[in-house]
C-alpha positions, 0 to 999 in steps of 0.5 A, a space after each residue: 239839639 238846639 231844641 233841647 238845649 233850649 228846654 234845659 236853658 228854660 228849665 234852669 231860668 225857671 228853677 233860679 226865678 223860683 229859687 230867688 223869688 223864695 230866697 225873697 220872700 223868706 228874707 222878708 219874712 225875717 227882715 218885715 214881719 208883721 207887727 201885732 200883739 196877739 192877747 193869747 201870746 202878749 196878754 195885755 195889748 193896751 197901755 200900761 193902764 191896762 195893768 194899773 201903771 202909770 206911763 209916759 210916751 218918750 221919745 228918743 233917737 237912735 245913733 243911726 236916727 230912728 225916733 223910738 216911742 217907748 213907754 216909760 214907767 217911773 217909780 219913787 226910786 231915781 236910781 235903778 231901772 229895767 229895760 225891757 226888750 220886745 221880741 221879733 214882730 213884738 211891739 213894746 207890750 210885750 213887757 207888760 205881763 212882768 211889769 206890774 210886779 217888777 214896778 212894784 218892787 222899785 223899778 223904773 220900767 222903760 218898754 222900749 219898742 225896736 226899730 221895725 215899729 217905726 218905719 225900719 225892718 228887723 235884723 235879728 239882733 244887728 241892729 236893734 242893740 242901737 235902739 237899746 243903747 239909745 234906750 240907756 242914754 235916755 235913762 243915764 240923761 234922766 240920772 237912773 245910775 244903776 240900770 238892768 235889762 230883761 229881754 225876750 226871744 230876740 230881744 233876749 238876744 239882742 240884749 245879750 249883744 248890748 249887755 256884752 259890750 255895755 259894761 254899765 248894764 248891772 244884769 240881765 234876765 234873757 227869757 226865750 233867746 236864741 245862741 245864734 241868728 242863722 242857726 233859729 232860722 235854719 231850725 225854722 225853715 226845716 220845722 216849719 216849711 220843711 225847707 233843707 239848708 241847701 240850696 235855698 237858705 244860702 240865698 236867703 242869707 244872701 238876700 238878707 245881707 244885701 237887703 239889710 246892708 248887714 252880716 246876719 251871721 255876725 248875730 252870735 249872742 253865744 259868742 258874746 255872753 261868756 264876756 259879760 261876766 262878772 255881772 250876773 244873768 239868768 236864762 228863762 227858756 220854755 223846755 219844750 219851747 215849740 220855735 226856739 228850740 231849748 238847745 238854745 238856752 243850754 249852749 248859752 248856759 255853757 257857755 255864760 260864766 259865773 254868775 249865771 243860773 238857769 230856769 227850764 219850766 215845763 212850757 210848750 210855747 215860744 216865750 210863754 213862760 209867764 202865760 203857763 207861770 205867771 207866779 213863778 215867772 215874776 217871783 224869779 224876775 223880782 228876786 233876781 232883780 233884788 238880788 243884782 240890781 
């Protein structure tokens, strides 16, 4: 008895260290990805240059004191500026592919580069929405009174958080964002590792919470959208988006209030809007922009 108790008592330490050891592994994934700008997703990974822009390096600090180094790109007005909001494992350029025409158009640019490029992690949207609010102080210290924000996949989230709570924020495009953090990363794990919610994701949250010293479950951009009306948004969201899954784009549409507007194209990679229509993307960019901003 004594020998199969210890069988069972071996078994049962085996099963936690693997299902701890996974929960680790998997929070890192969230919590530390890696940082690259792949040219067949980003397209252009070099400077603004690379697009024909003038740029500066800033830097500025957030409340919580990480030193961002975003790049920004002044245009002749001295007014109206576009924050462009990079996504998860993205790094600033990722705003590049509408910068050129958004530019053009009169807009201040400022690519601002999150927290897990400098030293941090990522938090899905918990903590990034003080890096675009250090972002913003930059731009009001710099005399811009009118300033928009276009964000992609978690960057789209976590400018709908910011925009939320900022009623400064004139509009916003959010292209590729998720309803809520917990609900992506459930749809991932069963998608992609075919992982079901019990008993491993518990623990993953768990590991995330701790490890981040944060509430991953707070992260509900679907909560938070329907407050930032009257100020006008629009949702770009891939129809067959292959890691957001486009539910996402419908709840947040059902539950924004007017004035809101919705743009599905026919797509089927995470924020590759541009990369499939490129004209149309920046057409709808510059008009909404135009029109709000």
């Amino acid at each position: 008895m004594s020998r199969i108790k210890t069988i069972v008592l071996s078994i049962f330490s085996l099963i936690c260290i693997f299902l701890f050891g996974a929960a680790y592994y998997f929070s890192s994934l969230v919590l530390y990805p890696n940082v690259q700008c792949r040219p067949d997703h980003h397209v252009f990974c070099e400077t603004p240059k690379e697009r024909g822009l003038d740029y500066e390096n800033v830097r500025f600090k957030t409340s919580d004191g990480i030193e961002l180094e975003s790049y920004f790109i002044p245009s002749a007005s001295k007014e109206k500026a576009i924050i462009l909001v990079h996504g998860h494992g993205g790094q600033r350029n990722e705003g590049l592919r509408f910068a050129k025409s958004l530019h053009d158009a009169g807009y201040t640019l400022l690519l601002l580069s999150l927290r897990r490029n400098h030293g941090s992690f990522a938090s899905m949207g918990y903590y990034e929405p003080l890096d675009v609010e250090a972002a913003f102080q930059y731009l009001k210290e710099k005399g811009y009174s009118k300033i928009g924000i276009f964000g992609f996949s978690m960057g789209a989230a976590t400018s709908i958080l910011y925009m939320a709570k900022n009623p400064e924020i004139v509009a916003g495009i959010f292209s590729s964002g998720y309803a809520v953090a917990m609900d992506v990363m459930i749809e991932s794990a069963k998608r992609d590792f075919g992982i079901p919610y019990y008993p491993l994701i518990p623990l993953v949250k768990l590991a995330l919470d701790i490890r981040g010293n944060m509430d991953i479950d707070s992260v509900r951009p679907i909560d938070a959208i329907e407050k930032i009306s009257p100020r006008p948004i629009a949702i770009f969201h891939c129809r067959a988006d292959d890691y957001v899954d486009h539910h996402h784009a419908d709840d947040l549409f059902a539950k924004a209030k007017e004035p809101k507007s919705v743009w599905s194209p026919d797509c089927t990679r995470h924020e590759r809007i541009w990369n499939v229509h490129p004209n149309e993307s920046e057409e709808r960019a510059v008009s909404f922009f135009k029109k709000y901003l």
